[in-house]
C-alpha positions as CSV (number, residue, x, y, z in Angstrom):
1,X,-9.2,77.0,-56.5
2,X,-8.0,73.7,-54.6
3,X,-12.1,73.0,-54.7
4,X,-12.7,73.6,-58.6
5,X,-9.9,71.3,-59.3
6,X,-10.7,68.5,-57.5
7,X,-14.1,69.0,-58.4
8,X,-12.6,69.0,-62.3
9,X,-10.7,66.0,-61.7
10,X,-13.5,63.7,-60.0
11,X,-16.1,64.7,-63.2
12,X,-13.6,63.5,-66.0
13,X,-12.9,60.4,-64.1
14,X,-16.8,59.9,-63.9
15,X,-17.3,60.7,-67.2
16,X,-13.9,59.1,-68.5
17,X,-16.0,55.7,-68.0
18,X,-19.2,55.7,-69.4
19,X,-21.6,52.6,-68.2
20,X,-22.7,51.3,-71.1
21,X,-24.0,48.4,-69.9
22,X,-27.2,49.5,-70.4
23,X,-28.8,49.8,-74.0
24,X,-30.2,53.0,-74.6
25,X,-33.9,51.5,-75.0
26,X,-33.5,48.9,-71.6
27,X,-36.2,49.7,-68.8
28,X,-33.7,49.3,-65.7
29,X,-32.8,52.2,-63.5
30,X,-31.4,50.5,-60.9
31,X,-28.0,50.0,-59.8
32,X,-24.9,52.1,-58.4
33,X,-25.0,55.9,-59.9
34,X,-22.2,58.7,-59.4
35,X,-22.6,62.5,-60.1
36,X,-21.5,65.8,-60.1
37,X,-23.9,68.5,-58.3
38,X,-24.1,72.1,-59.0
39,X,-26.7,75.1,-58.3
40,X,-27.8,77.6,-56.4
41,X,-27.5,77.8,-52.5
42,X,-29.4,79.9,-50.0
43,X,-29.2,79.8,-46.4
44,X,-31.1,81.8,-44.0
45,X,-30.7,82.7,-40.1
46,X,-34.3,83.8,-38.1
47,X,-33.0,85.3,-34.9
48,X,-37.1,86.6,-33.6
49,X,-38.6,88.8,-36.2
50,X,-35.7,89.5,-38.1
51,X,-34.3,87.2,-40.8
52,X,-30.6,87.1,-42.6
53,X,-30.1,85.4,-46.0
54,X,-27.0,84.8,-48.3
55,X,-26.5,83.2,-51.2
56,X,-24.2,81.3,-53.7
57,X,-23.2,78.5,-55.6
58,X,-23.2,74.8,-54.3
59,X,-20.9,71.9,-55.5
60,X,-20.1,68.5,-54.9
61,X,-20.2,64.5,-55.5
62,X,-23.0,61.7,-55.4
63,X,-23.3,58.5,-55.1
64,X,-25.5,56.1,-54.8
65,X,-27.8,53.2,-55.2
66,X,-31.1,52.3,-56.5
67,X,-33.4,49.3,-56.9
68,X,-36.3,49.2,-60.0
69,X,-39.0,47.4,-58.7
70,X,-41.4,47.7,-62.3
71,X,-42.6,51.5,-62.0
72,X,-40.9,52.5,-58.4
73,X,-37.3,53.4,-57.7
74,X,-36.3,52.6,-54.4
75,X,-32.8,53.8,-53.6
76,X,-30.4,55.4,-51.1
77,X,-28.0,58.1,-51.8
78,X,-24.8,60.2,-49.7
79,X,-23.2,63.4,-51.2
80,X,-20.5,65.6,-50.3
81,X,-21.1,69.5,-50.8
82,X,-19.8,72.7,-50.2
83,X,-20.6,76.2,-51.2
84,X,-19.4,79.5,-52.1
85,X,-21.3,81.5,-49.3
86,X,-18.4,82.4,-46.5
87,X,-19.5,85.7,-45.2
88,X,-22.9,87.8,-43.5
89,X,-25.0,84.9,-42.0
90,X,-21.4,82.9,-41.5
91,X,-19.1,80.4,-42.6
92,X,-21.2,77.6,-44.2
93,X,-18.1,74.7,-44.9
94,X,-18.4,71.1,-46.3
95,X,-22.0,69.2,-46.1
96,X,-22.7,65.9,-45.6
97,X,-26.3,63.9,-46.8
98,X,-27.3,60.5,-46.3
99,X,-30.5,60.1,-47.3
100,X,-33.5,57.4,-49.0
101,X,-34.5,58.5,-52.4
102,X,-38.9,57.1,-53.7
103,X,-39.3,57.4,-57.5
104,X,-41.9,56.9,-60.0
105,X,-40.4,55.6,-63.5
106,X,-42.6,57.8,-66.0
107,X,-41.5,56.0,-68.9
108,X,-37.9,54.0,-69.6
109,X,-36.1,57.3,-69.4
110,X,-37.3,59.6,-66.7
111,X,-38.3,59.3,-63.3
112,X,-39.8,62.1,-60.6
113,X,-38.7,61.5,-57.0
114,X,-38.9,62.5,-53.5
115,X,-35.7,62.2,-51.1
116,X,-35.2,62.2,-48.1
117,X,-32.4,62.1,-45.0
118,X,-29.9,63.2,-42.6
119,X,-27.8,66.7,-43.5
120,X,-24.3,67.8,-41.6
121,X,-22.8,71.2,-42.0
122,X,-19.8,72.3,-40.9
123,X,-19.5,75.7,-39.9
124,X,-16.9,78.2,-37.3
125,X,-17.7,76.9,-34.1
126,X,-17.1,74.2,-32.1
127,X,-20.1,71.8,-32.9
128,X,-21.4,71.4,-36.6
129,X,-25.1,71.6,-37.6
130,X,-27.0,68.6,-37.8
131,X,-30.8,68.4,-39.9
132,X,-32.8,66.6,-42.3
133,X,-33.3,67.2,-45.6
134,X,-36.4,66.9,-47.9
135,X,-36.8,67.7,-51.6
136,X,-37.9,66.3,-54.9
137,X,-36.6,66.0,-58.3
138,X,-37.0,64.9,-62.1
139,X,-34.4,62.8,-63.7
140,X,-33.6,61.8,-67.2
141,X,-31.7,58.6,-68.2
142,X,-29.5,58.7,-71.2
143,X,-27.6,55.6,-72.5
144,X,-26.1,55.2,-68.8
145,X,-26.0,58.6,-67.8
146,X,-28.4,60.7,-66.1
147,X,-29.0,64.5,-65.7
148,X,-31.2,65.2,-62.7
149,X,-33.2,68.6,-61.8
150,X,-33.8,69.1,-57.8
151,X,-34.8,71.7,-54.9
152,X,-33.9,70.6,-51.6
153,X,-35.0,72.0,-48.6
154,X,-32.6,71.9,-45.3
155,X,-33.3,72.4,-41.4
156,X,-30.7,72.4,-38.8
157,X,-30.3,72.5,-34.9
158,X,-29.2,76.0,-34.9
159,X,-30.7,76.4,-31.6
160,X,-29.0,73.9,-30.4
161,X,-25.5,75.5,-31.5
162,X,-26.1,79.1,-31.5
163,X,-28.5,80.2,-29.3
164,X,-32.1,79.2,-28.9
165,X,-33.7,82.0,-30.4
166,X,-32.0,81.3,-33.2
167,X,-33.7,79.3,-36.6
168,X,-31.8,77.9,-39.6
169,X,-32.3,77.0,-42.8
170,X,-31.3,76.1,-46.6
171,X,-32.9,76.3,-49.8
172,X,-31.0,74.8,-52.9
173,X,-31.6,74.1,-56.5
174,X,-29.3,72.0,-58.1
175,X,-28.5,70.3,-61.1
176,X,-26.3,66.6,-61.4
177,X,-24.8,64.7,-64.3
178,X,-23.7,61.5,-63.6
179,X,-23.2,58.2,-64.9
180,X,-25.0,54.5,-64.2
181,X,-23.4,51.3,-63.4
């Protein structure tokens, strides 16, 4: 419950003070953006033939920064998850990304992009997991705000951690709203 309300409490203060700095109709996507992520969460363990999936809700902040070069976005990005899934493939805590972000401005208002970058999960053991993340995404600019549609796709060193027979991974879908600066 700690979770929801901090997660509460960071979106109105994002939202509390809108960027308008930018006119509705003005072409520039660039700049410093922050966001609140939500979706759907899947991780899955592949010990040999046999494979163990659960999954739940994810959650959590972004931030970031991006340059308009004409009809690219160039821009990096960090966020700060966690997730509802606790139990049967194990407890998946708090998940750092940092990560480069290539767009393609379709018109003044939305962009589709591919992202990429560095993922760490902790979990109940000594050593977190460490990755890399790839996924892609379509975005849609509003009078300085944005709403943004991505999957993500996660691998980790769980053979490094667990045991080497062992294979991780994490599949999300995930929506953000957020506001431009």
């Amino acid at each position: 419950m700690h979770k929801v309300t901090l997660l509460a409490a960071a979106a109105a203060a994002t939202f509390a003070t809108p960027a308008f700095a930018q006119d509705a109709g003005d072409a520039d996507n660039g700049g410093v953006f922050v966001g609140v992520t939500g979706g759907y969460d899947v991780i899955n363990l592949e010990v040999g033939n046999t494979d163990a999936d659960d999954n739940g809700v994810v959650y959590g902040l972004t931030a970031g920064y991006d340059v308009d070069t004409g009809k690219a976005i160039l821009g990096v990005e960090a966020e700060v998850s966690d997730t509802s899934i606790s139990d049967n493939v194990g407890d998946a805590g708090v998940d750092i990304y940092g990560g480069v972000r290539l767009g393609y401005e379709m018109d003044d208002n939305d962009i589709i992009y591919l992202k990429a970058g560095y993922t760490n999960v902790d979990i109940d053991l000594p050593d977190n997991l460490e990755g890399v993340r790839v996924g892609g995404g379509f975005e849609h600019n509003f009078g300085g705000f944005f709403g943004r549609f991505e999957y993500r796709y996660s691998t980790y060193n769980v053979s490094d951690v667990i045991a080497e027979e062992v294979n991780g991974n994490r599949h999300q879908a995930v929506f953000t709203l957020g506001a431009k600066f």
